[in-house]
N, C-alpha and C positions, 0 to 999 in steps of 0.2 A: 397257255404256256408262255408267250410272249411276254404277260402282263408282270409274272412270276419271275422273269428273267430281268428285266426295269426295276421293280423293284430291291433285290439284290443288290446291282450295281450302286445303288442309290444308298444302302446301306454301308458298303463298301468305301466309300466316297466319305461318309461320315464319321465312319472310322479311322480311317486315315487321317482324317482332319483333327478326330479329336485326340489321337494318337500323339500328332504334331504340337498343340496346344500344352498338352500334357509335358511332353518333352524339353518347350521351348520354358515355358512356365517352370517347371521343374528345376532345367540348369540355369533361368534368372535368379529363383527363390534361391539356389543354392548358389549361387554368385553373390547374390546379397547378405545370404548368410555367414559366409564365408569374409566377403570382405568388412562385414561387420564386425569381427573377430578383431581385427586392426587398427579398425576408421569409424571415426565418430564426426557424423557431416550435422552443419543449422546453417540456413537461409537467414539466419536473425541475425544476423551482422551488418556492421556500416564502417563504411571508412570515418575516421576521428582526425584532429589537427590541432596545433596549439592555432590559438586565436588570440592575438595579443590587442587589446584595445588601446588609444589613441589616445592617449589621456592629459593636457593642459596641468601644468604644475604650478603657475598662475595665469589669473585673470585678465581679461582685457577686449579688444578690439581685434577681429582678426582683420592684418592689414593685406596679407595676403596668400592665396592657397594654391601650391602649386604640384597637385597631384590630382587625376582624376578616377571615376572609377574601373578598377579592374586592373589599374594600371601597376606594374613590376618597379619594384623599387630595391636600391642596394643600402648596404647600412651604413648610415651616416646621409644622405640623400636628404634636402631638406622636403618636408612635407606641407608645413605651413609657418605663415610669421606672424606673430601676435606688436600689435603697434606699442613701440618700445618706451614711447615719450617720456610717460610716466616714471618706469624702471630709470632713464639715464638721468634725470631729477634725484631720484633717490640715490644714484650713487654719487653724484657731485656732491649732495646733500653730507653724506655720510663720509667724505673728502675731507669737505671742510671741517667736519666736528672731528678728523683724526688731528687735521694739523691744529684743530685750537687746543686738540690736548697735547699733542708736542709744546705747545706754546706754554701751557702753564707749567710741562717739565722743566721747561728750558728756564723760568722766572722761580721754580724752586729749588733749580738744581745753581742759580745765582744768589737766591739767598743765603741755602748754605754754604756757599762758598765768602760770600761777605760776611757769614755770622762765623762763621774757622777764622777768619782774617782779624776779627773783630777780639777772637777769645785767646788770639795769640798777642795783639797789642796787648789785651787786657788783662793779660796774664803777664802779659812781662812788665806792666805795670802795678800788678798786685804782686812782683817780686821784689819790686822797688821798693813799693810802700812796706812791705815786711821787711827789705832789707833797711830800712830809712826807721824802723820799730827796734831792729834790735842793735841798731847804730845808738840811739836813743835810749836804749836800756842799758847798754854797754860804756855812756857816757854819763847818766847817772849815777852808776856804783861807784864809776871815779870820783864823781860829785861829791858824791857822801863819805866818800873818801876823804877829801881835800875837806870838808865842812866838820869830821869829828876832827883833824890835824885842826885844822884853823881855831877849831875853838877850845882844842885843849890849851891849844899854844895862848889862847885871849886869856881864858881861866887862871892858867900859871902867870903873865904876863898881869893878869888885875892883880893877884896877889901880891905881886914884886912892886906892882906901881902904888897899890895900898902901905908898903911898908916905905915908899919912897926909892926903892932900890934901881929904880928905872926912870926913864924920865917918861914925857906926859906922850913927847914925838913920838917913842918906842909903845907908848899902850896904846895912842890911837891906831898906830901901824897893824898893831895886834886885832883892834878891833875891827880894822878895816877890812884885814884881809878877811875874816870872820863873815861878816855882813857881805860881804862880796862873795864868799863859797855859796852864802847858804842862797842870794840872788841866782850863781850859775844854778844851783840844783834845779829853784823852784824854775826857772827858764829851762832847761832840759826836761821837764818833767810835764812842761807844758806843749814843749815839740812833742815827746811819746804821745801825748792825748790827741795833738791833730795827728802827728803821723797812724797812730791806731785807727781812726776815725777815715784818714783816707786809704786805711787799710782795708776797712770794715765798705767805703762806698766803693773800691775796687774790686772788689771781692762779691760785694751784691751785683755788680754789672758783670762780672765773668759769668757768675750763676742766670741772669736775665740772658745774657747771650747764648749760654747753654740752654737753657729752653727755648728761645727763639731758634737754635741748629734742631732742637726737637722739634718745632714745632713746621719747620721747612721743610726735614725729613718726613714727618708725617704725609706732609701735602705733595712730595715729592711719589711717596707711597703709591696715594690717591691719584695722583696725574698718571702714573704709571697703569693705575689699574682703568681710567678712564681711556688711556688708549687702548688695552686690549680690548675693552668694550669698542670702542670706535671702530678697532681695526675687524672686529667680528661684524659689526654690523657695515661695514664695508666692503667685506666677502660676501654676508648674505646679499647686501643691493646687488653685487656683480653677479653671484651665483642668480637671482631672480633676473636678471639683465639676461642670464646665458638663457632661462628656461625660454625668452619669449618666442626663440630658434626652437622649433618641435623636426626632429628629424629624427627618420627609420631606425630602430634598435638591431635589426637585422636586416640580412635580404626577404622577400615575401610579395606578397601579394596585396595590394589595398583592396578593401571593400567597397562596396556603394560611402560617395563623400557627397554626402548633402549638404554643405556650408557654403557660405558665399560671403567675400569680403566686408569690411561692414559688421559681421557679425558678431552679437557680444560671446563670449565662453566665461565657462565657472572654471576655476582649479577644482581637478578632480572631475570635470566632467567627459562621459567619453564623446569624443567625437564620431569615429569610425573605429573598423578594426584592419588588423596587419596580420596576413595569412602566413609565418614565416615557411621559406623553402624548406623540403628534407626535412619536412618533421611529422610526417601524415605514419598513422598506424591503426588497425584495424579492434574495433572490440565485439567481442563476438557473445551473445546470451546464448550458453547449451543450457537445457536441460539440465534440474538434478540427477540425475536415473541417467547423462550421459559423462557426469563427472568421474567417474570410478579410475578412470584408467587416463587422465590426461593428466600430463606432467609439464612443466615449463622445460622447455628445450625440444621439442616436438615438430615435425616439420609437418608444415599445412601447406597444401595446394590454395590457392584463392581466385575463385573467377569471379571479376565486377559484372556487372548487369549490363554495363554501358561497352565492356570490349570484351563482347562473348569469343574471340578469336582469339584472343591472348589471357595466360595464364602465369599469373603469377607465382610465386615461392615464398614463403613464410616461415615462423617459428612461434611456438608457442612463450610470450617474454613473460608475463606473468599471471594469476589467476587471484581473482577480486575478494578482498577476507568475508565479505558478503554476499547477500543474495540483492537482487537490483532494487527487490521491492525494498529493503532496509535503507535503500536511499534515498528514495520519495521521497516528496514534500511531504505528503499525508499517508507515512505507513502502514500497513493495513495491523489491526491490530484482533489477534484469535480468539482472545477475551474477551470479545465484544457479544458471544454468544450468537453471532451469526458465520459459524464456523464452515467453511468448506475449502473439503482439500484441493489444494490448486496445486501442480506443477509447476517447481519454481525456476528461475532462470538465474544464470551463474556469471557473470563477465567475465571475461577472456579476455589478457590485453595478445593481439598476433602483430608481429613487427614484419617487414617486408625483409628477404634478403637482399646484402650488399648490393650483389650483383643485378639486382633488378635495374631492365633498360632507364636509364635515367630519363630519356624525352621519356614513357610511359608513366614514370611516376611524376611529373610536371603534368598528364593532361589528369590525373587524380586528383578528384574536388572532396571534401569532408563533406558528409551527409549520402553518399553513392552507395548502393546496396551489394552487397557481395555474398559469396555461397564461399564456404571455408569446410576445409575436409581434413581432417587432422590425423597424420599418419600416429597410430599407436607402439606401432615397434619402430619407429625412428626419426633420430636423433639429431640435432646437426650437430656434424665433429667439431 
């Protein structure tokens, strides 16, 4: 009877147990179920951060580095100085080729100014000579004038001296005046030919003066556009002069700086990177099969790995037009005939909220693993 009564209780005992099991199991499964309704959780997340690299705009000597690693920087902060020698070479260089082109404006802008001077003499001397042409022409009609008077008057006068009617004083008289008009003519008529002629070399030298004002202008043109060359490549020397200053683009953090004075750099090469403050945010891969129901504006719980005691707050900011694998280097590709279905993963961008403790988000490093739980029914206002 004893044996029979032990056993029982032992039964009993088991039952109970497995009653509890059942029970606890039950309102987990149905906790889970339930909060599944809501909440779509992945462990497959990491904190993200811009990472700005360090990059030499040109070449040279670094003369000296004055940040080390890990170390906090503000923007504008110098980081390092590349030896300038070279750069203030180039811009003295580029000095002097501005003023030598000032210098040939200044010798065209005096040409044309002696060749205006030149075409105002030489113009008021081809007024002369034209006015000294039609002086000239205007004293020969008279000529011709006085020469058919003169020689009609000889004509009538030989006649009267041919019949004796006059005497020999009065026909020479006749004839003198005669031979004397037709002498003024032929002398006036020999002034119009030089006056024309220093008409004609006044008048070629206004025109030679006139293209020598062309020709000043032109080069007046040229000097002009030689300085704005000069004066461009005299910004660029100063602008290369500014680059050999590399300083912080933002507040941030430096990376490991392995450089040491002394040492050559390339334009364009990076040196280290620059971790800016306040800009870390989280990406998260769900599951396709967890995508159905998340929307951007969602608010997510976030717990890091590294500060299992604090809990962050987030929001869903946007969701990735692909799947991770479409970003690979080497995307996997279904036509290859070695097809199998894979569950694919979805990037999440989750942003932190405002109000997150600021020292908490300073000791947040990009690469830190996090668990992200994403409320389904809400929202942030």
């Amino acid at each position: 009877m004893s044996v029979k009564k032990s056993k029982k209780k032992i039964n009993k005992k088991f039952l109970f147990i497995l009653i509890a099991v059942l029970i606890l199991g039950g309102g987990f499964g149905t906790y889970k179920y339930i909060r599944s309704q809501s909440h779509e959780t992945t462990d497959d997340a990491q904190i993200e951060s811009n990472i700005s690299p360090v990059i030499p705009k040109v070449s040279g000597y670094i003369q000296k580095v004055y940040v080390q690693d890990n170390q906090e920087v503000k923007k504008g902060d110098t980081l390092l100085v590349i030896d300038n020698s070279d750069y203030k070479i180039k811009v003295e260089e580029a000095e002097a080729n501005l003023s030598a082109a000032k210098g040939q404006l200044k010798v065209a802008d005096a040409g044309i100014l002696s060749s205006n001077t030149n075409i105002i003499t030489s113009q008021a001397g081809a007024n002369t000579a034209l006015a000294s042409v039609s002086t000239a022409e205007a004293n020969i009609e008279a000529a011709k004038v006085q020469v058919w008077r003169t020689k009609n008057d000889f004509e009538r006068y030989d006649a009267l001296y041919k019949s004796q009617s006059i005497t020999k004083q009065q026909y020479e008289q006749a004839l003198a005046a005669k031979e004397t008009a037709e002498k003024q003519l032929a002398v006036l008529e020999e002034q119009k030919k030089v006056a024309e002629k220093q008409a004609a070399q006044v008048s070629q030298q206004v025109n030679s003066t006139r293209t020598q004002t062309q020709i000043s202008e032109s080069q007046k043109d040229v000097a002009n556009a030689y300085i704005k060359q000069a004066e461009a490549n005299l910004d660029n020397a100063k602008l290369n002069l500014s680059y050999t200053v590399i300083t912080a683009a933002e507040d941030g953090k430096i990376s490991k700086v392995d450089l040491q004075a002394g040492q050559l750099v390339q334009a364009g090469q990076a040196l280290f990177s620059l971790i800016p403050e306040n800009s870390t945010w989280i990406v998260a891969n769900f599951k396709e099969t967890q995508m159905e129901d998340i929307r951007p504006g969602q608010i997510v719980e976030i717990d890091v790995d590294a500060f299992s005691h604090h809990q962050f707050e987030g929001k869903v900011e946007s969701i990735s037009p692909a799947t991770g694998a479409k970003f690979a280097l080497l995307p996997p590709d279904n036509a290859s005939g070695n097809f199998v279905k894979t569950v694919q993963r979805i990037p999440v961008k989750i942003t932190f909220s405002p109000d997150t403790d600021k020292e908490m988000m300073q000791l947040l490093r990009p690469g830190m693993n996090v668990v992200v739980d994403v409320h389904l029914k809400e929202f942030v206002k």
